[in-house]
C-alpha positions in Angstrom: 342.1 -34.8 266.1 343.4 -31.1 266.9 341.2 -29.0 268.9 339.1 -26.2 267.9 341.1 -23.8 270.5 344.5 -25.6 269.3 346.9 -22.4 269.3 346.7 -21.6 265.5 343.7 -22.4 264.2 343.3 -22.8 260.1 340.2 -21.9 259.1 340.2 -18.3 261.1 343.4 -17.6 259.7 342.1 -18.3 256.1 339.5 -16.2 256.6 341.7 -12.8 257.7 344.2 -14.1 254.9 341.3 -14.0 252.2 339.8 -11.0 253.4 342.9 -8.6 252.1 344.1 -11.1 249.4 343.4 -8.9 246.5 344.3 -5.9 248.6 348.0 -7.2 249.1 347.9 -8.3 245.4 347.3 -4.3 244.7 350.9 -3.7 246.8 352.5 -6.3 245.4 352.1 -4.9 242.0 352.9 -1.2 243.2 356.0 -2.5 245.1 357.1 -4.0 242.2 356.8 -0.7 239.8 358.1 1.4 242.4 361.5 -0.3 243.0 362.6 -3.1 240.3 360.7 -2.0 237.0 361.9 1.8 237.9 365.8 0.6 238.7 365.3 -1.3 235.1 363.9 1.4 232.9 367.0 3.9 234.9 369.3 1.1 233.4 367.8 1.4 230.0 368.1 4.8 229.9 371.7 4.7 230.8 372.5 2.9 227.3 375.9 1.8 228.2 377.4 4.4 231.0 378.4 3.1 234.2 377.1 4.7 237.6 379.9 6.8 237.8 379.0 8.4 234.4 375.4 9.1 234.8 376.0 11.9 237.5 372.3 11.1 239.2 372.3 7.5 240.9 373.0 7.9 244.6 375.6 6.1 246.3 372.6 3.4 247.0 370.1 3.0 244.1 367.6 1.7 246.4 367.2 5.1 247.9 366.0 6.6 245.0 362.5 5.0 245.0 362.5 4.2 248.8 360.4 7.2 249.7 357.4 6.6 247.6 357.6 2.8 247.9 357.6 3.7 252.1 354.4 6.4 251.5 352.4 3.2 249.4 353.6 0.9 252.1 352.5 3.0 255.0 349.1 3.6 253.1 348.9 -0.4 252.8 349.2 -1.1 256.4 346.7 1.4 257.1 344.5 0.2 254.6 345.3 -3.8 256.3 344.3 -2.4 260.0 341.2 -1.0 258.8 340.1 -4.1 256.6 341.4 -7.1 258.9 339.1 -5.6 261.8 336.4 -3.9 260.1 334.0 -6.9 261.5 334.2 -5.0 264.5 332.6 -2.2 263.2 329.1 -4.7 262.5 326.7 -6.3 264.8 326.3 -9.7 262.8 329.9 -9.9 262.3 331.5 -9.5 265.8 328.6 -11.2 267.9 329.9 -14.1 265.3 333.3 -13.8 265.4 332.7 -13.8 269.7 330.6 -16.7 269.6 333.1 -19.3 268.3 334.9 -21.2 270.7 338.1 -19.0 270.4 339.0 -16.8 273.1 339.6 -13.0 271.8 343.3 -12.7 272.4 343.3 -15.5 269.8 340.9 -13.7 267.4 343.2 -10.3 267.3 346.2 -12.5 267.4 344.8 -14.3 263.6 343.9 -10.7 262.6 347.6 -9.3 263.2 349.4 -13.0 262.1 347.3 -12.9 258.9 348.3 -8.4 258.7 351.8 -9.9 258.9 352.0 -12.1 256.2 350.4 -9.5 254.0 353.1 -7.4 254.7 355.8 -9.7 254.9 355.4 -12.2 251.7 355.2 -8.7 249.2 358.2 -7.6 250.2 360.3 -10.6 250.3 359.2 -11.1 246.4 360.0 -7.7 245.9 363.6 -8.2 247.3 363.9 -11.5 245.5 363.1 -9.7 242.4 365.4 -7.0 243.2 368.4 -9.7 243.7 368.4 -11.4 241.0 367.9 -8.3 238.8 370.8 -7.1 240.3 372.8 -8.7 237.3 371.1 -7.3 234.9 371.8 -3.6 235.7 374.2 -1.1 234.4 375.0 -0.5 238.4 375.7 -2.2 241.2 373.3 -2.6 244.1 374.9 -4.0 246.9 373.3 -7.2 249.0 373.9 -5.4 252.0 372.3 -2.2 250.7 369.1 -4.7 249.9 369.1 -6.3 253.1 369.0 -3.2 254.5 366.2 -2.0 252.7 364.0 -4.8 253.6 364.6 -4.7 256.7 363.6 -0.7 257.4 360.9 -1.3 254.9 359.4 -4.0 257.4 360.5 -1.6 260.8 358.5 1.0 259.2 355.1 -1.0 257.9 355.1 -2.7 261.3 354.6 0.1 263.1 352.6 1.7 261.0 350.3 -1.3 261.3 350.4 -1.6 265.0 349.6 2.4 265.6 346.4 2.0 263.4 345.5 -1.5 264.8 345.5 0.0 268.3 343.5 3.3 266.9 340.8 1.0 266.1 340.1 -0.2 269.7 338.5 3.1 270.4 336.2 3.3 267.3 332.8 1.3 266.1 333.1 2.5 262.3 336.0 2.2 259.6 335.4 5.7 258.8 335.8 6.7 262.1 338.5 4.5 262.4 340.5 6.3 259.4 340.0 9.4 260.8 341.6 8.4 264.3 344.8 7.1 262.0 345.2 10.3 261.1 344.5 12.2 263.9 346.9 10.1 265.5 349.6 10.4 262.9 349.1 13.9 261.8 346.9 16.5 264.1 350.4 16.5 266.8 352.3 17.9 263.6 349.5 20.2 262.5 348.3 21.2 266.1 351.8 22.3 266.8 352.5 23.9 263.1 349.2 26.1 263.9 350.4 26.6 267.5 353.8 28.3 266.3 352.5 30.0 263.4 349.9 31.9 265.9 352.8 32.4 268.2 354.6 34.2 265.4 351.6 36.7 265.0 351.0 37.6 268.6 354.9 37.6 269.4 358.4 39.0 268.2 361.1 36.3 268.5 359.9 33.2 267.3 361.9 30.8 264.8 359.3 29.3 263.1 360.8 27.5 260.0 363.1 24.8 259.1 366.0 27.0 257.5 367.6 28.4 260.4 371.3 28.6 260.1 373.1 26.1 262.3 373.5 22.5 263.0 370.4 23.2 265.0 368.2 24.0 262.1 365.0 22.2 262.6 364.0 25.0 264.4 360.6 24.7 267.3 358.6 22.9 264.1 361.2 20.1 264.3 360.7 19.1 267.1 357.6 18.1 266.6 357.8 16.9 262.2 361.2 15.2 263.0 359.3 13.2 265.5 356.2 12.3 263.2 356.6 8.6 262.2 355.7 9.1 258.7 358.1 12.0 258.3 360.4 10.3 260.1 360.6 6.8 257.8 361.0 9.0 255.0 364.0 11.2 256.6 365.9 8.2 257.3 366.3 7.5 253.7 367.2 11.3 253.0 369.4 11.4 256.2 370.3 8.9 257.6 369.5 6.4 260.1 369.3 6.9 264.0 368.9 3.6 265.2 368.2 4.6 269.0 364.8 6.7 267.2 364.1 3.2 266.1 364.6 1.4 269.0 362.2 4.1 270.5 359.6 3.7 267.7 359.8 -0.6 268.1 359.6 -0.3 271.7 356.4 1.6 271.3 354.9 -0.3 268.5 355.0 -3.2 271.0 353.2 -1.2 273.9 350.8 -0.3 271.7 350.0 -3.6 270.6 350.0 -5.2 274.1 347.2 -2.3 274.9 345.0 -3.1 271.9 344.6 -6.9 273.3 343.7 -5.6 277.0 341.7 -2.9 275.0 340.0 -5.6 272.4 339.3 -8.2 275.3 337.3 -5.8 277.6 335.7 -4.1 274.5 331.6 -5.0 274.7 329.6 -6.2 271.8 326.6 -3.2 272.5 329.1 -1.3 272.2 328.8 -1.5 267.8 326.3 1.2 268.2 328.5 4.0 269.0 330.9 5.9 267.1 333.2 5.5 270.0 333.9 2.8 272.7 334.9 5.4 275.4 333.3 9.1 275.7 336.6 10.6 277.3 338.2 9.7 273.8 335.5 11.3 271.7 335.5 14.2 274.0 339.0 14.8 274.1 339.4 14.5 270.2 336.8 17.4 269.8 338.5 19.4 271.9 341.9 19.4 270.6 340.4 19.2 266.9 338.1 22.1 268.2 340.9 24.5 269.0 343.1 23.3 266.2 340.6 24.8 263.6 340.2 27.5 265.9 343.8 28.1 265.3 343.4 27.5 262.0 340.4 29.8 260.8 341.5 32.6 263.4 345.3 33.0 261.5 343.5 33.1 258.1 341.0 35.6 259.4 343.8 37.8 261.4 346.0 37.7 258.3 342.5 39.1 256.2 342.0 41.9 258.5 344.0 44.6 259.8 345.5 43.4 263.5 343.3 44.4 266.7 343.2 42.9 270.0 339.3 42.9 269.7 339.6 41.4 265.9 342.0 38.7 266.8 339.8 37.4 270.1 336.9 37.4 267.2 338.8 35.7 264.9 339.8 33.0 267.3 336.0 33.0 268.7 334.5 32.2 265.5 337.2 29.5 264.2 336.3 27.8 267.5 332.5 27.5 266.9 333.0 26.7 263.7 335.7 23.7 263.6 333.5 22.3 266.9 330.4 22.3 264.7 332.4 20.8 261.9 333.7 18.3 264.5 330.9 16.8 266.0 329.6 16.3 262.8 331.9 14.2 261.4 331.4 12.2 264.7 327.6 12.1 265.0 327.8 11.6 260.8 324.8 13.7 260.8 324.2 17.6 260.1 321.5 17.3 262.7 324.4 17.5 265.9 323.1 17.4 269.1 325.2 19.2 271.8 326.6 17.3 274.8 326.7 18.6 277.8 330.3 16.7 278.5 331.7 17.4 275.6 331.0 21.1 275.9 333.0 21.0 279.3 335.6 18.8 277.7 336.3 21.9 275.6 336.2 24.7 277.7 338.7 23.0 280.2 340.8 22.2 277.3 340.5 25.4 275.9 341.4 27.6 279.1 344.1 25.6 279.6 345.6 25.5 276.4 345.6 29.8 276.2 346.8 29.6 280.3 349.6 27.8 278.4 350.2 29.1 275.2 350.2 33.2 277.2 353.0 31.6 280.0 355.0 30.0 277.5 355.2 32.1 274.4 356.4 35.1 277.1 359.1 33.0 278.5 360.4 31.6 275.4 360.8 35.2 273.5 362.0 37.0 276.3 364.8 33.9 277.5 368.2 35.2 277.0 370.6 32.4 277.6 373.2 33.0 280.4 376.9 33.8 278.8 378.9 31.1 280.8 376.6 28.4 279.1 377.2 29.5 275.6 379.9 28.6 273.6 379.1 30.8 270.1 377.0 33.1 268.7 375.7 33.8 265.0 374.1 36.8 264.3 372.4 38.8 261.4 370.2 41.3 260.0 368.6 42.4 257.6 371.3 44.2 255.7 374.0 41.6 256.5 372.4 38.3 256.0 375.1 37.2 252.9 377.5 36.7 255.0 375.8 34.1 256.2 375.2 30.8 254.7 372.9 27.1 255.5 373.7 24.3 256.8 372.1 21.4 256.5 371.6 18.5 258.8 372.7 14.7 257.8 376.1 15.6 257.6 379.4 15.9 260.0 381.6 16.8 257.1 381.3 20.4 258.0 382.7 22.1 261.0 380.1 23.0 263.8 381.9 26.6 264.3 380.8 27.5 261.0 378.5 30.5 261.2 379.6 30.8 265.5 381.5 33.1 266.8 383.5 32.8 270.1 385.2 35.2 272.6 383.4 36.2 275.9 383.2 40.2 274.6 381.4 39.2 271.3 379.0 36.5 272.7 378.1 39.3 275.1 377.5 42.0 273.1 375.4 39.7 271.2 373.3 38.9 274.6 372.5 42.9 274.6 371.6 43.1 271.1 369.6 40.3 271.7 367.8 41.9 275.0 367.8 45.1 273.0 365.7 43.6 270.5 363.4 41.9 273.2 362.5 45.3 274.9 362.2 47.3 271.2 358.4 48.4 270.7 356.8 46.1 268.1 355.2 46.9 264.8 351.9 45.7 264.6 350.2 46.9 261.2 350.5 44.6 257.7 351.8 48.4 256.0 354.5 48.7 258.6 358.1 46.2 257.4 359.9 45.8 260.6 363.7 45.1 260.7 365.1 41.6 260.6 367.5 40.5 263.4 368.2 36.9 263.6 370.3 35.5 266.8 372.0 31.9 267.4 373.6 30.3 270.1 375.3 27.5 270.1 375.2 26.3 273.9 377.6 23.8 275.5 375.9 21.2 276.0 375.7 20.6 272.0 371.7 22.3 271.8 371.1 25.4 270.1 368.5 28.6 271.0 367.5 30.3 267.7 365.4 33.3 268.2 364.1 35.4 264.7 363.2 39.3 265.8 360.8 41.1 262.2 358.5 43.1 264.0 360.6 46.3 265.1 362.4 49.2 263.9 366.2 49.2 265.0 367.9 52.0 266.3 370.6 53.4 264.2 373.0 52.1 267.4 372.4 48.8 267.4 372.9 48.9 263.3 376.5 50.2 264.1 376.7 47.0 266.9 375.8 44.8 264.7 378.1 45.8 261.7 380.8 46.0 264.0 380.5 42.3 265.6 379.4 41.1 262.1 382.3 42.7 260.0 385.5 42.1 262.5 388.2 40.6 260.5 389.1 38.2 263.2 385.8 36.8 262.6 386.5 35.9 258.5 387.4 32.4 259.0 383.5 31.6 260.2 382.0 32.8 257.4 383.6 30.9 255.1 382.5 27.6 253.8 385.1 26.1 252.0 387.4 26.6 255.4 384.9 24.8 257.6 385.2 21.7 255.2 386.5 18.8 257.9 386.0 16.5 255.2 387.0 17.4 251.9 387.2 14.1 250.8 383.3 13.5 251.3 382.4 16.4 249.1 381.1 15.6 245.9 381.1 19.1 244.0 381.4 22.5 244.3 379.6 26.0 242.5 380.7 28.9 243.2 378.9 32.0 241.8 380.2 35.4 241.6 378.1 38.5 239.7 378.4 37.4 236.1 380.1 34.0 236.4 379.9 30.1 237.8 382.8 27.9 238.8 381.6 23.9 239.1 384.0 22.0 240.1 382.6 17.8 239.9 385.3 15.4 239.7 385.5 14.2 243.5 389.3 14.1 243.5 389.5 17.3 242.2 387.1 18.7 244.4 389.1 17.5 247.8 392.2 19.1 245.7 390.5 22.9 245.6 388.6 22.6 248.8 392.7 21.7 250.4 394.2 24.2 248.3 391.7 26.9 249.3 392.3 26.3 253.1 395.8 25.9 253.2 395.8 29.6 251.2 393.4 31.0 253.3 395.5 30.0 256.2 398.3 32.5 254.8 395.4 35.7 254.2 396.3 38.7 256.5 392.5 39.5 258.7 390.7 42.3 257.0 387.2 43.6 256.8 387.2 43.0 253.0 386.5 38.7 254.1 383.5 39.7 255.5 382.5 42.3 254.3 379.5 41.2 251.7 377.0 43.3 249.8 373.8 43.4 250.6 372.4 41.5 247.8 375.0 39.1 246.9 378.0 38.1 247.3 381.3 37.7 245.2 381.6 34.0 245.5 378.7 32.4 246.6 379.4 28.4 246.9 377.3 25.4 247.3 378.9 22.4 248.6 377.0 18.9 247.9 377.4 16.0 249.7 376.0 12.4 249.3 373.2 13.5 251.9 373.7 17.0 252.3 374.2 20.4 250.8 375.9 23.7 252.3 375.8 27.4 251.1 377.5 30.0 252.3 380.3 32.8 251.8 383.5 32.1 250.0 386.7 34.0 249.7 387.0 35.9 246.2 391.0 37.1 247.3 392.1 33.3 248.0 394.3 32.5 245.2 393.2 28.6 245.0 389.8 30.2 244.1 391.3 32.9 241.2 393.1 30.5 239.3 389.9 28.6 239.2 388.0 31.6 238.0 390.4 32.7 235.7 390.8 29.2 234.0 386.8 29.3 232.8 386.6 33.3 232.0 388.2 36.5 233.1 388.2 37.8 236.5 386.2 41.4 235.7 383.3 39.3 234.0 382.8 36.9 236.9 382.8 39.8 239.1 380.3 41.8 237.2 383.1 44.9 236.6 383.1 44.7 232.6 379.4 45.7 232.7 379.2 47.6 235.6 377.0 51.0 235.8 379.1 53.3 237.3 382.8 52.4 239.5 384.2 54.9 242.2 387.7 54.5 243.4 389.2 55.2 247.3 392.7 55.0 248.8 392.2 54.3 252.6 395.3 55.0 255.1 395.5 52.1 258.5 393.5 54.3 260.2 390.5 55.4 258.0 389.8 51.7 257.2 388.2 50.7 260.0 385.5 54.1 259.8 385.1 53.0 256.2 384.0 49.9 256.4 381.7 50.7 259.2 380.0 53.6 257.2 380.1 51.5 254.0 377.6 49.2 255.9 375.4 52.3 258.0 376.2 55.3 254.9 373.8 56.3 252.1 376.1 55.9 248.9 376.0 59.9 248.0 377.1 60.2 252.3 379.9 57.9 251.9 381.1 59.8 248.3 381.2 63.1 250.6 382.4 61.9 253.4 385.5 60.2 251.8 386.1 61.7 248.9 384.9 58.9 245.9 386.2 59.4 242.5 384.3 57.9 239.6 386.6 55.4 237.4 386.4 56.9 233.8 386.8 55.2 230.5 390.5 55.1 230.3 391.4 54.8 233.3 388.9 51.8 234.0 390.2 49.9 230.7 393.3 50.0 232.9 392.0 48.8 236.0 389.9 45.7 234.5 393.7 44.2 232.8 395.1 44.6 236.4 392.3 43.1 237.6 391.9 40.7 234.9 395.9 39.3 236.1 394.9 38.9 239.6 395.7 42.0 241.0 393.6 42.2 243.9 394.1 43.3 247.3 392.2 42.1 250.8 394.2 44.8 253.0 391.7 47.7 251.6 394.7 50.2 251.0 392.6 51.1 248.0 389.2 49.6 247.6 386.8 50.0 244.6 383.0 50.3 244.6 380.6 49.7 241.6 377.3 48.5 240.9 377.1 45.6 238.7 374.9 45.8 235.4 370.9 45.7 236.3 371.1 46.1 240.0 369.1 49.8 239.2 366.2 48.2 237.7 365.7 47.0 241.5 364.5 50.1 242.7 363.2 51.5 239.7 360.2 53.8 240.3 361.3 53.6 244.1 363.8 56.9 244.0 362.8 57.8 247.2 363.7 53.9 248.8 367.0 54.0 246.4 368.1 57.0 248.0 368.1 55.4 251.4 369.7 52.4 250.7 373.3 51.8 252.7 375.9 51.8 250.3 376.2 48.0 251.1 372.9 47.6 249.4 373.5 49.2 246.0 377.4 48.7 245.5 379.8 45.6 245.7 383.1 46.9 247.5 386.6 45.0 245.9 390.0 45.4 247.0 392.8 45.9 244.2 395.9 46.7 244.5 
């Protein structure tokens, strides 16, 4: 006869297993809409045409569906923690459950066996389902590909079910218990989301998004979303996978779970009274929850209200009281809060240490200027140069990690003074006052990158000139340009390019790696001029998106490469795509070797009427313009600016309409697109 304490004992696990039964039935079902009955209506729809032919099945069809089926599955083993040990949460139930003659350790360990099966048996059917449908499809999905796919989609539920078992060690209530979930999952991303953004107000210098140009473009709030578990199981679909993150995220599913059996085997039965099993906890949780709608409610009222030292501590003051009231609340479950004495202490050492903090370290990081022997590029930009610039997106190696840096000791450091120039400029600190962009980016040594975003002060008419002249030297083209820093041509799957009036797509892979070679063997033959890099302000004369199988790229493309004009002149005539057939008004300009390099600089710092009188413009009339577009039109442009033309496409004037005053200060750069011809 097996004893009642035998190691697996039936009728416990029964009991867990019937508990969720229906529950698991409910994911079964969803798993099953989300991946195989959405892969077989895709098929359907394809009537006939291959993978190839469809133009929007990834390179795994699995991937298509994975992130929502991940989100339900995530939700699931939430939803499994909470239910599985809710009999913790009542007095009945757990002095029960601790009175049979089974040791805890084996309680919790029937609680997570039977949470394993539940996760385990749905997805197994699920990928049975999805192999044997496999020939049935109009595409292929491979078996490694599926076994691949399970086996993520049980990393991820896993851990998703150990975090939220081990938050329920510290609760008496499955409300309470959801909330610490996502606390725990969630208020790290939020509290440092709300900790940056407030940063951003009270300082210039801060890179607060997730578009920064750069391989290093997660920017500060990556460090902390990236690093999110449920944003992360989702980016390793989009991305691909980093297996030593996993590792990292296994390893500490384990710990956790190891802590909730110490945690569940000291835990005492009085204890079902209370919200919470230890007061630190609860005191802790208010105070970061505290100051995290304090951050919160003190941005929304800042951004309401015109800025003020005194308004701003106000702001901050009142978004603490009220997110604490709100807090303890939601703890107590009662509007009729009574203030503890602990937790009021809890907060006001929590809170004078997070603004001792937040002061010391906001200073440093704006004012850091990274020493020049550990950088090894810069990228810079403003507000009136940004075109030349481009993304660049992470998941990918198939571009080159110069593009966008610059090297050379004498530009990294004038970009250092810029850079310290911009730290000790006066800020602007009124909502009616637009400050000047200046964006900085180093690429350091050892592989990181320092981003730093200035917007809050007005640039000296000097530093404009330094920054047009590092920006716009010639020797400098080859960084800018997108379709040179392609390592991999062969990865790419298509290309647009976008001029004024036109499009180029290119999205036959092998004829995609042909233009993308073509183009850099060309540009490998250009002479260096300012005309590569030189980009109006509002856009540019070949604008081209690169798409990859998990990446895209933007940025600045060569309109003088002759790869890339007998691709525009295949699909329409030259003057069209560059917006010349239409244009408003054209001026003309023959530049000797040594006005160029004055011209280009004042084409970037000029007003357009100063350029025309300080270089002598001549308008392009009717005649002689026909004349110009057919030269034009056969490819008769020339990047050596020995005569350059300037014009303003069709509808750019609309713009600034009922702005004279603003359209009269515009650089030239801003209004008129600048072409070489010959």
């Amino acid at each position: 006869m097996k004893s009642a304490t035998s190691l697996l004992n039936k009728t416990l696990l029964r009991h867990f297993m019937g508990s969720v039964f229906w529950l698991t039935i409910l994911y079964l079902i969803g798993n099953i809409l989300v991946q195989p009955f959405v892969l077989w209506i895709l098929s359907t729809n394809m009537n006939g045409m291959t993978a190839a032919d469809s133009g929007y099945l990834p390179a795994d069809p699995l991937d298509m569906a994975a992130p929502f089926q991940l989100a339900g599955g995530m939700i699931y083993a939430v939803l499994l923690a909470l239910f599985l040990f809710n009999y913790r949460n009542k007095e009945d139930a757990i002095d029960f459950m601790h009175s049979l003659p089974v040791k805890r350790h084996k309680i919790m360990s029937h609680a997570i066996l039977a949470g394993i099966i539940h996760i385990t048996i749905p997805l197994l059917i699920t990928a049975a389902i999805l192999f044997f449908e496999r020939y049935i499809l109009n595409f292929d999905i491979a078996l490694a590909d599926l076994f691949l796919w399970l086996i993520y989609s049980l990393f991820v539920i896993y851990t998703v079910f150990a975090i939220s078992i081990f938050a329920g060690m510290f609760v008496n209530s499955i409300f309470n218990h959801l909330q610490l979930v996502l606390i725990i999952f969630f208020l790290p991303v939020i509290f440092w989301g709300l900790n940056v953004s407030t940063a951003d107000m009270l300082f210039d210098g801060i890179t607060e998004g997730l578009g920064t140009q750069g391989p290093g473009n997660s920017g500060i709030m990556g460090i902390v979303i990236d690093n999110t578990f449920p944003v992360f199981a989702i980016q390793q679909i989009t991305e691909g996978y980093e297996l030593w993150k996993m590792i990292l995220w296994v390893l500490l599913a384990v710990v956790l779970t190891v802590l909730s059996y110490m945690l569940y085997s000291r835990s005492k039965n009085e204890n079902v009274h209370h919200n919470f099993n230890h007061g630190w906890v609860r005191n802790t949780l208010a105070a970061l929850i505290s100051i995290t709608g304090m951050l919160l409610l003190g941005i929304m009222i800042s951004f309401a209200l015109p800025v003020s030292t005194v308004i701003t501590v106000l702001a901050f003051g009142t978004g603490l009281l009220f997110s604490y009231i709100v807090t303890e609340m939601f703890f107590q479950r009662t509007a009729g809060i009574c203030f503890k004495r602990s937790s009021i202490i809890t907060v006001i050492i929590f809170l004078a240490t997070f603004w001792t903090v937040f002061i010391i370290g906001w200073n440093q990081y704006v004012s850091y200027v990274p020493p020049a022997d550990e950088v090894a590029g810069v990228s810079l930009s403003a507000d009136y140069s940004i075109d030349n610039y481009g993304t660049y997106s992470r998941g990918s190696d198939a571009v080159s990690e110069d593009f966008l840096y610059m090297d050379g000791r004498n530009v990294i450091e004038s970009t250092r003074g810029l850079h310290q120039d911009a730290i000790d400029s006066e800020e602007v600190r009124n909502h009616e006052t637009q400050g000047d962009l200046f964006i900085v980016s180093y690429k350091m040594k050892d592989g990181s990158y320092v981003n730093r975003e200035f917007s809050k002060f007005e640039m000296e008419p000097e530093m404009r000139r330094e920054i047009s002249s590092v920006v716009n030297d010639s020797s400098h083209a080859e960084v800018y340009d997108i379709l040179f820093n392609i390592e991999k041509p062969e990865a790419a799957e298509s290309v647009e390019i976008r001029g004024m009036n036109g499009l180029v797509h290119i999205d036959d892979k092998e004829e995609v790696e042909a233009f993308i070679r073509d183009y850099q063997t060309e540009a490998l033959q250009m002479p260096e001029s300012p005309l590569l890099t030189l980009a109006g302000q509002n856009t540019s004369l070949a604008w081209t998106n690169v798409y990859f199988s998990r990446a895209d790229y933007s940025g600045d493309a060569s309109v003088y490469n002759e790869a890339l004009l007998e691709r525009i002149t295949a699909v329409q005539e030259l003057t069209d795509y560059l917006g010349l057939n239409d244009a408003e008004s054209v001026y003309a300009v023959s530049l000797s070797d040594g006005e160029k390099e004055a011209f280009f600089r004042d084409y970037d710092a000029l007003t357009f009427s100063q350029l025309e009188n300080e270089y002598g413009l001549e308008e392009v009339k009717h005649a002689d313009k026909d004349v110009l577009l057919e030269s034009i039109n056969e490819g008769n442009l020339d990047v050596t600016g020995d005569k350059v033309l300037l014009y303003k496409p069709a509808g750019t004037e609309e713009f600034y309409s009922g702005n004279e005053e603003e359209a009269a200060e515009l650089e030239a750069s801003a209004e008129y697109m600048i072409l070489g011809v010959e």
